[in-house]
N, CA, C and O atoms as a Tinker XYZ file with bonds, in Angstrom:
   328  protein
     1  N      0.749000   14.013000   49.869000    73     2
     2  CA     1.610000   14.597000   50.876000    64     1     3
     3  C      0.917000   15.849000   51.390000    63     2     4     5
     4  O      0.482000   16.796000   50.736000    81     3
     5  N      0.909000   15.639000   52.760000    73     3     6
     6  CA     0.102000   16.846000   53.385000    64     5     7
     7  C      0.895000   18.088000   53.529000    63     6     8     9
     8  O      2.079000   17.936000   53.227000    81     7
     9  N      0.515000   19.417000   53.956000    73     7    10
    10  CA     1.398000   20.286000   54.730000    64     9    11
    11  C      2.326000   20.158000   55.612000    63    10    12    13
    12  O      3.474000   20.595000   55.525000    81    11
    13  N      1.911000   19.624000   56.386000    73    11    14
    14  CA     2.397000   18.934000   57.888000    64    13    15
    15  C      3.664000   18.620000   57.565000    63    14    16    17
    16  O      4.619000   19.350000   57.830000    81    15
    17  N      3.776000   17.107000   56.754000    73    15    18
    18  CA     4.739000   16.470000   56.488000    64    17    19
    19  C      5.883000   17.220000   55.888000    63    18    20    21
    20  O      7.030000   17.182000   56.333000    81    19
    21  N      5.424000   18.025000   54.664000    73    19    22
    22  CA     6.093000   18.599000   54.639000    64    21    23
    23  C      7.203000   19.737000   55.237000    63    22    24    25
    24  O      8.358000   20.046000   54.944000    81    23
    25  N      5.981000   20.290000   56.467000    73    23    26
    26  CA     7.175000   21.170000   56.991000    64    25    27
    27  C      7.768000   20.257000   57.974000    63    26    28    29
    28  O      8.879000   20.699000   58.265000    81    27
    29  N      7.463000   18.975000   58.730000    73    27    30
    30  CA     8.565000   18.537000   59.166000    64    29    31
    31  C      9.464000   18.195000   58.366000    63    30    32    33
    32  O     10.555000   18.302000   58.927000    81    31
    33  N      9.579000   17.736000   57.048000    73    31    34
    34  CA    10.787000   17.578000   56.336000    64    33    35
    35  C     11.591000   18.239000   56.318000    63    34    36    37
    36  O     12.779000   18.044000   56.577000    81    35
    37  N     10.790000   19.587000   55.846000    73    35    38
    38  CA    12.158000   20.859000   55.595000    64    37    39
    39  C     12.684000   21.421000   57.262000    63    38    40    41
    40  O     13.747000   22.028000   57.385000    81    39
    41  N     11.727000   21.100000   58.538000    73    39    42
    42  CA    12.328000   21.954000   59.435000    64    41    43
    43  C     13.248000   20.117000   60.087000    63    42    44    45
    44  O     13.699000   20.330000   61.212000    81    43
    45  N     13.512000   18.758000   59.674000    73    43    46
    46  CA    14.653000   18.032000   59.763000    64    45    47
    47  C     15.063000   18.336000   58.854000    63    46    48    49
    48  O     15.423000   19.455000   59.221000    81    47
    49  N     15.359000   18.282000   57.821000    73    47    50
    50  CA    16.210000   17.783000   56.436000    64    49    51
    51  C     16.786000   19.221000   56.118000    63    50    52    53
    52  O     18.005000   19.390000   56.093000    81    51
    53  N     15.951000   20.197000   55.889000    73    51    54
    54  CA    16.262000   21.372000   55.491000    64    53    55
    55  C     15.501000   21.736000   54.126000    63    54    56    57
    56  O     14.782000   20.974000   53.479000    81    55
    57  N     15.783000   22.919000   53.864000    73    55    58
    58  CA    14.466000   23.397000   52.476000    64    57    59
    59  C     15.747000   23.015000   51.141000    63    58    60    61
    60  O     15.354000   22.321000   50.204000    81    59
    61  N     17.080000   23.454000   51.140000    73    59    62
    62  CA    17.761000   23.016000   50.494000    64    61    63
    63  C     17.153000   21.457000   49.987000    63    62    64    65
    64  O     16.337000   21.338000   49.073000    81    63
    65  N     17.516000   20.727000   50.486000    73    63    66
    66  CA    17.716000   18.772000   50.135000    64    65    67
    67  C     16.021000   18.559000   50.058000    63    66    68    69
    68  O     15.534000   18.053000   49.047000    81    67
    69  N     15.308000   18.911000   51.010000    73    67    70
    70  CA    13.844000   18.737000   50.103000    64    69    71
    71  C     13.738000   19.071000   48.722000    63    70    72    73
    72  O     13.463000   18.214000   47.881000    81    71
    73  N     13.990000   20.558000   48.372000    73    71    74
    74  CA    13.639000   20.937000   47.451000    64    73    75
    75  C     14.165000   19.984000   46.318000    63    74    76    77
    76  O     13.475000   19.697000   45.340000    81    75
    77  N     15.884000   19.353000   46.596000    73    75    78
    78  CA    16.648000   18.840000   45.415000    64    77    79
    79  C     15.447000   17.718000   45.276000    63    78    80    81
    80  O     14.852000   17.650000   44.200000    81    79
    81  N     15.075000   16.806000   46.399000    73    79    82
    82  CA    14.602000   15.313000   46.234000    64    81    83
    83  C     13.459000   15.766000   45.396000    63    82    84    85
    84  O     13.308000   15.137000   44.349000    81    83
    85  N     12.465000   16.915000   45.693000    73    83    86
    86  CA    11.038000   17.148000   45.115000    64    85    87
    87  C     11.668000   17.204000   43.438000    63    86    88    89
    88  O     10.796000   16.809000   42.665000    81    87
    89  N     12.843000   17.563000   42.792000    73    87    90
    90  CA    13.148000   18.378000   41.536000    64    89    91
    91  C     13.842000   16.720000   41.128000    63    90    92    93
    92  O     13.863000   16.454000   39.926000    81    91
    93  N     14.325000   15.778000   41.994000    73    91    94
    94  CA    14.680000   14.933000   41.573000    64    93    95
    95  C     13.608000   13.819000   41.054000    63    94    96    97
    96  O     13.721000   13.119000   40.048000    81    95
    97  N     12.416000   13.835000   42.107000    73    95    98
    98  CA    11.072000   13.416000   42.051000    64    97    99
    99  C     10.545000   13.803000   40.390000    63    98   100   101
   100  O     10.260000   12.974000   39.525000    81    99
   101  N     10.518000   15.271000   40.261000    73    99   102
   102  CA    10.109000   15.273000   38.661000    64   101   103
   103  C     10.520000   15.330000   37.880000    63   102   104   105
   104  O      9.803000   15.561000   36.906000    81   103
   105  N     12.383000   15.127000   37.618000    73   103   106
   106  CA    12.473000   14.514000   37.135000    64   105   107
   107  C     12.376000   13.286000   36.189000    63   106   108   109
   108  O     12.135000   13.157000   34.989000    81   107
   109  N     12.821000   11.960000   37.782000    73   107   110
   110  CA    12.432000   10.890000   37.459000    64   109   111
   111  C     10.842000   10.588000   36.510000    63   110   112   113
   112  O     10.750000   10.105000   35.382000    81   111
   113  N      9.726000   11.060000   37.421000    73   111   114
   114  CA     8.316000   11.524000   36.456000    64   113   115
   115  C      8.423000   11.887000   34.987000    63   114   116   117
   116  O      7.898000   11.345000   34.014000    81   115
   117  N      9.026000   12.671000   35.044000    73   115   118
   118  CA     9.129000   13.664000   33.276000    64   117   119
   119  C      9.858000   12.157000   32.527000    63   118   120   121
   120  O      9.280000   11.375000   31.771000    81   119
   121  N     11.536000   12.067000   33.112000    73   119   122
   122  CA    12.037000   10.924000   31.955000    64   121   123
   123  C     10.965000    9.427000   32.095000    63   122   124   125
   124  O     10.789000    8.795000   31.053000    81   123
   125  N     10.363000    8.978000   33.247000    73   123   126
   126  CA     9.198000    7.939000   32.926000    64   125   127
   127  C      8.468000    8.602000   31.901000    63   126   128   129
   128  O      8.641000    8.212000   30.746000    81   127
   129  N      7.894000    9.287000   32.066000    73   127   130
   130  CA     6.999000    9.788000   30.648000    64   129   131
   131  C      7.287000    9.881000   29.646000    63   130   132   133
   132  O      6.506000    9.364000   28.847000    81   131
   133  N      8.452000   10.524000   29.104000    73   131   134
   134  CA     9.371000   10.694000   28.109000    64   133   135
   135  C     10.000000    9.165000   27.643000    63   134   136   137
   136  O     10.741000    9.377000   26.683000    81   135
   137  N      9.981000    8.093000   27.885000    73   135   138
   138  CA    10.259000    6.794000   27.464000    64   137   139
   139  C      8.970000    6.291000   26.972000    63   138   140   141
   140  O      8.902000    5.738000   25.875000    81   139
   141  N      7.658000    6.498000   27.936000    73   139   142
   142  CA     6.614000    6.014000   27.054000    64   141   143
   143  C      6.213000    6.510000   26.253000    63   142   144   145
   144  O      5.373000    5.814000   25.683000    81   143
   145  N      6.364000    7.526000   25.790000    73   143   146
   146  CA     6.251000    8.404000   24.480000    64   145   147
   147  C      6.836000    7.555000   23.417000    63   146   148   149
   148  O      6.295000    6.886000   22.537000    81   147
   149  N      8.382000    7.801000   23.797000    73   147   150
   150  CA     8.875000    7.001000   23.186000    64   149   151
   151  C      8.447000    5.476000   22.044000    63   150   152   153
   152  O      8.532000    4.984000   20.919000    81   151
   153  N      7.953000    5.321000   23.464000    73   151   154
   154  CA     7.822000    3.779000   22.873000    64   153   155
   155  C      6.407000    4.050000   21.619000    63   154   156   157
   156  O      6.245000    3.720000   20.444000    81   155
   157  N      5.670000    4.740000   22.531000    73   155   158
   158  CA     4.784000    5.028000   21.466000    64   157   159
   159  C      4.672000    5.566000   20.200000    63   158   160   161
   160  O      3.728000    5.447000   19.419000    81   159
   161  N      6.194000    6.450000   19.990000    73   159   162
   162  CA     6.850000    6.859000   18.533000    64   161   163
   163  C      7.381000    6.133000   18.042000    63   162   164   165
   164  O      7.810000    6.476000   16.940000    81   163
   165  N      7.703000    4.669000   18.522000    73   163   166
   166  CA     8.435000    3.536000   17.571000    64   165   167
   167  C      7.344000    2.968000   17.464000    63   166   168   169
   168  O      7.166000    2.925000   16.247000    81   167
   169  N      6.441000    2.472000   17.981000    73   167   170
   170  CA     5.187000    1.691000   17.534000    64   169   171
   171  C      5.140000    2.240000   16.242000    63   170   172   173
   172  O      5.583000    1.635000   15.266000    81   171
   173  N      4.576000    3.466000   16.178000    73   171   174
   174  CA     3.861000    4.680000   14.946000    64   173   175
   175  C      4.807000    4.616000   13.721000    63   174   176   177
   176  O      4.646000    4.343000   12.532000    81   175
   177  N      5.892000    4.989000   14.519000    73   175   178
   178  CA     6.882000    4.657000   13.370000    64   177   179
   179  C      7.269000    3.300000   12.479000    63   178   180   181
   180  O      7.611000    3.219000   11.300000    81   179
   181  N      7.085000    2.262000   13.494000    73   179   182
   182  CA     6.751000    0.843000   12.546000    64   181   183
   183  C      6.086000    0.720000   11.678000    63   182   184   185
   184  O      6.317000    0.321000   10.536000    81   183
   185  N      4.923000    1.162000   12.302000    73   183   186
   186  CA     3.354000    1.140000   11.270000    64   185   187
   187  C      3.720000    1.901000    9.829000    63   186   188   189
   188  O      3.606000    1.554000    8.653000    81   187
   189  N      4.263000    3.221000   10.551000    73   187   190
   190  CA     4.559000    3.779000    8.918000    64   189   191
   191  C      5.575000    3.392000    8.134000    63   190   192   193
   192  O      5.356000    3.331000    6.924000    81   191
   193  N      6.643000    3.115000    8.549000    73   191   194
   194  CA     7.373000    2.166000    7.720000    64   193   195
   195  C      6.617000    1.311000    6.975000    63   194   196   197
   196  O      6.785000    1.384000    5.757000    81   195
   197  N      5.848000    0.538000    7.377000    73   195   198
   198  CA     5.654000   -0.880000    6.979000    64   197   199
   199  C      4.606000   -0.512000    5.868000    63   198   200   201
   200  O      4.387000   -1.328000    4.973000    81   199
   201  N      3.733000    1.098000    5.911000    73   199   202
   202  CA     2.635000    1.426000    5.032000    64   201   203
   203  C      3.528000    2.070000    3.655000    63   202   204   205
   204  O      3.136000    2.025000    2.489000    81   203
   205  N      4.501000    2.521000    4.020000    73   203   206
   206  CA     5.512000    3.372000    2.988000    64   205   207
   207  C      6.266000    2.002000    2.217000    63   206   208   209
   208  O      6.382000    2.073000    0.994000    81   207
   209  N      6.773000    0.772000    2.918000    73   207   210
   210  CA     7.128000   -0.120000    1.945000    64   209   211
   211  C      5.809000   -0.836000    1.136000    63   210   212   213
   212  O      6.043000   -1.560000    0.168000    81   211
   213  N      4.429000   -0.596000    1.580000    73   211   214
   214  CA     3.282000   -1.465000    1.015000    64   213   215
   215  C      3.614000   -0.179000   -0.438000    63   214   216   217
   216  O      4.205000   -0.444000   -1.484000    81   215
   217  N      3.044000    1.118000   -0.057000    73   215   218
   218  CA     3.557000    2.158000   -1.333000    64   217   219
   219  C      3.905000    2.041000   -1.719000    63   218   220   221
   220  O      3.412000    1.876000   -2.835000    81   219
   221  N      5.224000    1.913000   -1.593000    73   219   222
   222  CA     6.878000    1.336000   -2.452000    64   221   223
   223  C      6.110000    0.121000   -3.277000    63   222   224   225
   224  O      6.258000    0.555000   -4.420000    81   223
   225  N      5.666000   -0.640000   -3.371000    73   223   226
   226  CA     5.593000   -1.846000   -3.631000    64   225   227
   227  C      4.433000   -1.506000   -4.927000    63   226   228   229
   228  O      4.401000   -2.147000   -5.978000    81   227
   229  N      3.807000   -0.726000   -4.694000    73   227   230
   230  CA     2.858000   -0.523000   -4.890000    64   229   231
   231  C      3.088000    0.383000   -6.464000    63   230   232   233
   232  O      2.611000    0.254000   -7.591000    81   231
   233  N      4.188000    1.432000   -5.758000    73   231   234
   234  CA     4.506000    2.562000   -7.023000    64   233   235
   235  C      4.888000    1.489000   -8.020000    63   234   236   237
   236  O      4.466000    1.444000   -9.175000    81   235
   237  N      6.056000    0.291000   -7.245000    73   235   238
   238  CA     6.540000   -0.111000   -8.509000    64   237   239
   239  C      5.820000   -0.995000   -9.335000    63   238   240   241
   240  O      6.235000   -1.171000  -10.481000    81   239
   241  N      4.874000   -1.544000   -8.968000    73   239   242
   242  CA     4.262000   -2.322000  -10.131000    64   241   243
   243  C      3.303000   -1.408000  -11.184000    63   242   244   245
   244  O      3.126000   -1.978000  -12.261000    81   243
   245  N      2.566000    0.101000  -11.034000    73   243   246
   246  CA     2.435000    0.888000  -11.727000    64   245   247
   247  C      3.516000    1.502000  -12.340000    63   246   248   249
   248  O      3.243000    2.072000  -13.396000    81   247
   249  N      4.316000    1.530000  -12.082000    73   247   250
   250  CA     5.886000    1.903000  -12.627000    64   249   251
   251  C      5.966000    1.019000  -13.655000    63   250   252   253
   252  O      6.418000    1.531000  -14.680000    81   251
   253  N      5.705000   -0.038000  -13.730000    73   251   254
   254  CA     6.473000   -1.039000  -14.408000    64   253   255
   255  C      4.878000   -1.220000  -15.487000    63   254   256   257
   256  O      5.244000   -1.456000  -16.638000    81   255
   257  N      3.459000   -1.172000  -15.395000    73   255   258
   258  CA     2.404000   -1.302000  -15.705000    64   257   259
   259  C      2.643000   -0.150000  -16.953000    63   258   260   261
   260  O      2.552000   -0.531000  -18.120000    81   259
   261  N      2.930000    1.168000  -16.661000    73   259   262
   262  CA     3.342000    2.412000  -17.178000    64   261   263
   263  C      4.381000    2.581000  -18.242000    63   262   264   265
   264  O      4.478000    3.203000  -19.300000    81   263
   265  N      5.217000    1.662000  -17.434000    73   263   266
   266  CA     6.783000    1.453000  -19.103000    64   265   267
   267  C      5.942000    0.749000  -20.164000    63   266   268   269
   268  O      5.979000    1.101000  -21.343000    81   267
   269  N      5.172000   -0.270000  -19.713000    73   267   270
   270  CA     4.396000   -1.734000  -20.829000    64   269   271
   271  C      3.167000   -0.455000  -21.224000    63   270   272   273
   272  O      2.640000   -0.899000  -22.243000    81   271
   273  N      2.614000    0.646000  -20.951000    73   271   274
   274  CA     1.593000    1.293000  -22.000000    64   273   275
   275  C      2.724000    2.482000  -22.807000    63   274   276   277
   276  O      2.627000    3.039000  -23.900000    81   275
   277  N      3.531000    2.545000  -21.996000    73   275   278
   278  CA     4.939000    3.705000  -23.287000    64   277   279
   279  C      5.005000    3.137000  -24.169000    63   278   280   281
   280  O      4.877000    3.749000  -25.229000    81   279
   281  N      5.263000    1.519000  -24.203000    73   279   282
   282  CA     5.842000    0.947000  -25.295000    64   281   283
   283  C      4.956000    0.781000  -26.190000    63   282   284   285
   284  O      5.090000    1.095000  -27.372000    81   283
   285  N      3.905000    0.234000  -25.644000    73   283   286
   286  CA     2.331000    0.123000  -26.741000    64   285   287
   287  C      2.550000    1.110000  -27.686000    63   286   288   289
   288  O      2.923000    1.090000  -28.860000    81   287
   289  N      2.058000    2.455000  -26.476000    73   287   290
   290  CA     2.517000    3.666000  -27.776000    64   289   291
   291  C      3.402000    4.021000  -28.417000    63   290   292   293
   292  O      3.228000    5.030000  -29.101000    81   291
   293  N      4.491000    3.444000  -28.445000    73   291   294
   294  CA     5.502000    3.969000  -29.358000    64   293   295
   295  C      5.490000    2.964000  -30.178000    63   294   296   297
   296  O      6.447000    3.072000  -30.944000    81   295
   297  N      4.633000    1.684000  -30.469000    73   295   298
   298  CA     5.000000    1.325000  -31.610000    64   297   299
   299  C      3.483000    1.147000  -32.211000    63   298   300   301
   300  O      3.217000    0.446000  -33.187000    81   299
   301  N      2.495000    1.947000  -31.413000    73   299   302
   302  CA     1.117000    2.323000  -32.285000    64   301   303
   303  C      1.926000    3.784000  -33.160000    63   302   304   305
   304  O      1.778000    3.996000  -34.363000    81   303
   305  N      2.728000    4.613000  -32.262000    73   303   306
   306  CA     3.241000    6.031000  -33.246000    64   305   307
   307  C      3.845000    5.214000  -34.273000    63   306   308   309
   308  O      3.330000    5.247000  -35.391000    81   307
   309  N      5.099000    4.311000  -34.022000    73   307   310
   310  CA     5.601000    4.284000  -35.648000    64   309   311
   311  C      4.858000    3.157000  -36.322000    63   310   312   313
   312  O      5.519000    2.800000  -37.297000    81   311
   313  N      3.676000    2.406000  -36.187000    73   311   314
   314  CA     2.670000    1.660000  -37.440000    64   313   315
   315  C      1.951000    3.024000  -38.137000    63   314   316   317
   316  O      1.910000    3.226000  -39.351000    81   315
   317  N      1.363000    3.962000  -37.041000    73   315   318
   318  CA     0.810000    5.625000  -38.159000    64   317   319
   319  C      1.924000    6.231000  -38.922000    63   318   320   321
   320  O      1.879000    6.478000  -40.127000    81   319
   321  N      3.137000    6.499000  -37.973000    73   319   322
   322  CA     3.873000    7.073000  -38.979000    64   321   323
   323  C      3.453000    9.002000  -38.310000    63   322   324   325
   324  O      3.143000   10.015000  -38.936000    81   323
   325  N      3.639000    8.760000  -36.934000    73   323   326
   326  CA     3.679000    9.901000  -36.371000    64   325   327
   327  C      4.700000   10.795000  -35.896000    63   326   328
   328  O      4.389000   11.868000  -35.378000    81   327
């Protein structure tokens, strides 16, 4: 948009109602942008979900690997007599 155009806008339309359409203009711009963000924080956020349940999955079979060496040792302590 040139100069030109512009001041014929504001000297038909007026500087008022330009100005709203230009503020409505970036608006619209800002919330388009602000949705693809968006989308791009649920992507990210999938991914990490899906790496935090592999973890999860993960703690618990060392969890469970960990109870089976407690027990070892507690019944290597009572064959010594510790």
């Amino acid at each position: 948009m040139d100069v030109n155009m512009l001041e014929t806008l504001i000297n038909s339309l007026g500087f008022p109602i330009v100005m709203v359409g230009a503020c409505g203009f970036f608006i619209w711009k800002m919330y388009q942008a602000q949705l693809q963000d968006k989308e791009r924080l649920y992507a990210e956020l999938g991914k990490a979900t899906a790496a935090n349940e592999k973890f999860a999955g993960i703690i618990s079979t060392y969890t469970g690997k960990l109870e089976s060496i407690e027990n070892k040792v507690d019944k290597i302590q009572d064959k010594v007599g510790a």
